[in-house]
Backbone as CSV, one residue per row, in Angstrom:
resi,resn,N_x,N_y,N_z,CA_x,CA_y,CA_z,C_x,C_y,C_z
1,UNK,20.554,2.530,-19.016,21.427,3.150,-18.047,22.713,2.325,-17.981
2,UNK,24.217,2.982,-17.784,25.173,1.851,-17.612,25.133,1.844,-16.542
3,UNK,26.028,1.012,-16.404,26.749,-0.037,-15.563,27.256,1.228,-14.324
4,UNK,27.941,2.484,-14.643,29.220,3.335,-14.016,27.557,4.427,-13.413
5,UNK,26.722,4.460,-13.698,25.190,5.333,-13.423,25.010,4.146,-12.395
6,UNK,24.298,3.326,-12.834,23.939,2.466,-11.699,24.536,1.694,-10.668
7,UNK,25.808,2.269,-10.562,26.832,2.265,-9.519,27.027,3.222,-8.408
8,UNK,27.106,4.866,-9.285,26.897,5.579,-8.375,25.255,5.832,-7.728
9,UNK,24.349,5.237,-8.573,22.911,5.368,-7.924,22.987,4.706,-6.620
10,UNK,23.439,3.469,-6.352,23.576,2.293,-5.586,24.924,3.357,-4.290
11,UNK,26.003,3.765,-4.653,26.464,4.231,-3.621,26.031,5.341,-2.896
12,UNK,25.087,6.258,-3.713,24.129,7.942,-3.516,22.951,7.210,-2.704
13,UNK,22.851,5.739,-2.871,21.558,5.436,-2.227,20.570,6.489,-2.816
14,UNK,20.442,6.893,-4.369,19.738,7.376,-4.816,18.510,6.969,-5.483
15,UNK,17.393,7.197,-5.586,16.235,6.544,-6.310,15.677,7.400,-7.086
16,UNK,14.846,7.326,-7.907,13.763,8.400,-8.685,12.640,7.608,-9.302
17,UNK,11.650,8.578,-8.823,10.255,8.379,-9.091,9.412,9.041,-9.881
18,UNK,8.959,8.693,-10.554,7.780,8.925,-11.781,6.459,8.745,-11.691
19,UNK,5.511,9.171,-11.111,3.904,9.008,-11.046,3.035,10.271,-11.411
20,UNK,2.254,9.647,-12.097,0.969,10.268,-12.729,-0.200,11.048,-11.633
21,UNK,-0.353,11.546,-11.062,-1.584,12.460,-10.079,-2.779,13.347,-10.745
22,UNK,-4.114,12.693,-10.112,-4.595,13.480,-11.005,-5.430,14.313,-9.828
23,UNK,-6.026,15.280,-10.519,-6.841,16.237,-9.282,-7.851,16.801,-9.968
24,UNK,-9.222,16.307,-9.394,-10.244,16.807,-10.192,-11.319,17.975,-9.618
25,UNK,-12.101,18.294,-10.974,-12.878,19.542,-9.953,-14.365,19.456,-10.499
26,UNK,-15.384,19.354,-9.872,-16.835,19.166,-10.043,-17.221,20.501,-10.420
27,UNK,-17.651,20.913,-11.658,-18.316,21.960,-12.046,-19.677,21.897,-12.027
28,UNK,-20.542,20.624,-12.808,-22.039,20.400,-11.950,-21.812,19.208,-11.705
29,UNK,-23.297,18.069,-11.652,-23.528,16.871,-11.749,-22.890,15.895,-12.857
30,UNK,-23.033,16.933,-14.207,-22.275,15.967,-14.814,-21.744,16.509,-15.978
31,UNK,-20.596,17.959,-15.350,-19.375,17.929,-15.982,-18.361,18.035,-14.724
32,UNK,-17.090,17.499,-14.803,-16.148,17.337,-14.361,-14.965,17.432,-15.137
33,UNK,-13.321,17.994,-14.812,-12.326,18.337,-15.192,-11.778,17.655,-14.285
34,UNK,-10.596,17.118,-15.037,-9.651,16.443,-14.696,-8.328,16.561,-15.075
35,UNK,-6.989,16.958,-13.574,-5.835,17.709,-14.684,-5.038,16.433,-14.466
36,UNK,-4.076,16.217,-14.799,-3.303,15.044,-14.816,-1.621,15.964,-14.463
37,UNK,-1.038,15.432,-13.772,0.233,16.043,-13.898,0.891,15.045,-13.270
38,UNK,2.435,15.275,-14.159,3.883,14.033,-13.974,4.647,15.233,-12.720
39,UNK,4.477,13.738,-11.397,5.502,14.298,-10.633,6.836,13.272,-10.341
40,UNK,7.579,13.943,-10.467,8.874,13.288,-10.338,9.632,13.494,-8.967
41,UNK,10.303,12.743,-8.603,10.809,12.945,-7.397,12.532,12.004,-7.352
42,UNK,13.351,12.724,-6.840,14.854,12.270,-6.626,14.962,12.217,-5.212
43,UNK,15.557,10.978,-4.665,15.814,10.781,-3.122,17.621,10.011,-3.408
44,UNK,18.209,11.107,-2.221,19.255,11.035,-2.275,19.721,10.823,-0.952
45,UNK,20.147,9.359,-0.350,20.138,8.823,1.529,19.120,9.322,2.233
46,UNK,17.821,8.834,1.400,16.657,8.867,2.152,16.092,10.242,1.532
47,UNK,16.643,11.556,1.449,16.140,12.520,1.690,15.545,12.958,0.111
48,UNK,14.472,13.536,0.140,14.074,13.898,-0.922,14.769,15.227,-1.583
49,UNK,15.598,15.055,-2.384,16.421,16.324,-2.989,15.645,17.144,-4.194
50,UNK,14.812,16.466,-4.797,14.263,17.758,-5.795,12.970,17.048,-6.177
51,UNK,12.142,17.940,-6.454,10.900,17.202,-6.850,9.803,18.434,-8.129
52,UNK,9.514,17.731,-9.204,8.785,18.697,-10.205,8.053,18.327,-10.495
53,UNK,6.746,19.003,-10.839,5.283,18.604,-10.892,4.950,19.306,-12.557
54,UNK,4.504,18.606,-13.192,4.475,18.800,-15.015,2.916,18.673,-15.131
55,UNK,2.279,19.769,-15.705,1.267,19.043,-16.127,1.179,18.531,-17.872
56,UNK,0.178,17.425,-17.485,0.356,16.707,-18.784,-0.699,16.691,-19.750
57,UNK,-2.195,16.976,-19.490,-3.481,16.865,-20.011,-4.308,16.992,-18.865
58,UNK,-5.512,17.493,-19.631,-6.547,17.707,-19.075,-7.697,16.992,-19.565
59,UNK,-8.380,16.130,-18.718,-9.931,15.230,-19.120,-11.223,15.922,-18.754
60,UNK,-12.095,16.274,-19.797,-13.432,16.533,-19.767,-14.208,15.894,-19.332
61,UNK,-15.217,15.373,-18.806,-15.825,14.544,-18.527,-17.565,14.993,-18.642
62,UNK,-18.173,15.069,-19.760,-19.423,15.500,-19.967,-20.400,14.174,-20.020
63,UNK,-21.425,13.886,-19.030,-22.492,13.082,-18.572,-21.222,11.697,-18.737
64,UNK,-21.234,10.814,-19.134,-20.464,9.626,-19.452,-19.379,9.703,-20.479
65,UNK,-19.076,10.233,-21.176,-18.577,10.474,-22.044,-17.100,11.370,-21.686
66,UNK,-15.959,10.898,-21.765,-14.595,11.445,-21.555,-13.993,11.863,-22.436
67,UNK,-13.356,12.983,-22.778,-12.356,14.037,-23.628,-11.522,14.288,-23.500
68,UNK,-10.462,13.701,-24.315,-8.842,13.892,-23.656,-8.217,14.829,-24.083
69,UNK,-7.645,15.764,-23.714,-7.071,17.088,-24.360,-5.933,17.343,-23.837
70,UNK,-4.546,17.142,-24.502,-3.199,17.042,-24.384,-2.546,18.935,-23.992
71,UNK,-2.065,19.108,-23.549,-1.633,20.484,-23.185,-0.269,20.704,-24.499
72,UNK,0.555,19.408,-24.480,1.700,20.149,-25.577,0.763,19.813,-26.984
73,UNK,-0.262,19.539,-27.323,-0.851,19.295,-28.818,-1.896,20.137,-28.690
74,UNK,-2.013,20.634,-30.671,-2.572,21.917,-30.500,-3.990,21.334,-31.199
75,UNK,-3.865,19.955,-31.313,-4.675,19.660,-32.384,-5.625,18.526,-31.375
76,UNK,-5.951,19.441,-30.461,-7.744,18.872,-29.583,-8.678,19.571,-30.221
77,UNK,-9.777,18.945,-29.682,-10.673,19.356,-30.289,-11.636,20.769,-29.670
78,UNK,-11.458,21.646,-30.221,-11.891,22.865,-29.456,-13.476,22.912,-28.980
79,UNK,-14.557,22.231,-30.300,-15.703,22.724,-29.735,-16.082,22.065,-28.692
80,UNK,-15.375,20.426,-28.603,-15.522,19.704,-26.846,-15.051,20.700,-26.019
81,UNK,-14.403,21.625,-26.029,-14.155,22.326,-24.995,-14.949,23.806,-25.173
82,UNK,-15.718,24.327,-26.001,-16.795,25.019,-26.157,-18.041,24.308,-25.462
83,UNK,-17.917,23.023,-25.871,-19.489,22.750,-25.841,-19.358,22.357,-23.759
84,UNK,-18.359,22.314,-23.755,-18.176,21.803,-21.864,-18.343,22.873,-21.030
85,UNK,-18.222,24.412,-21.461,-18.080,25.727,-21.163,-19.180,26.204,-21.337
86,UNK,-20.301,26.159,-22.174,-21.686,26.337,-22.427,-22.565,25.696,-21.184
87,UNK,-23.309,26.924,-20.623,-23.989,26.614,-19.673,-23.867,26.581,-18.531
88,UNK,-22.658,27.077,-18.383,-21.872,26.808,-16.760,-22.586,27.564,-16.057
């Protein structure tokens, strides 16, 4: 960032934030989904001026065993997500 950005950040009393949230959902005992999403947030003299929520991946979670499956890649693995859907 320069110098003439982090000048007017400092006079906007502006900040921005970047965190990861995840929110999960119990399908039985022991499968669970997990979505992950990037929320961002801009505060401009305190006040929160815009805020966007991205999702980023989704985690399987079958007995112990975790499955990471990216939303922009096409190249997960499908039958982990067959075999997590079997039996519901």
């Amino acid at each position: 960032m320069s110098n003439f950005e982090n000048l007017i950040k400092n006079m906007l009393e502006m900040e921005s934030f970047d965190e990861i949230r995840f929110k999960s959902i119990k399908i039985s005992p022991d499968k669970t989904i997990y979505f992950a999403f990037k929320e961002s947030q801009k505060i401009i003299y305190n006040k929160l001026t815009s805020m966007t929520l991205e999702p980023v991946c989704f985690i399987l979670k079958m007995d112990d065993e975790y499955h990471y499956c990216p939303l922009n890649d096409k190249k997960f693995d499908e039958n982990i997500v067959k075999e997590f859907v079997k039996n519901i």
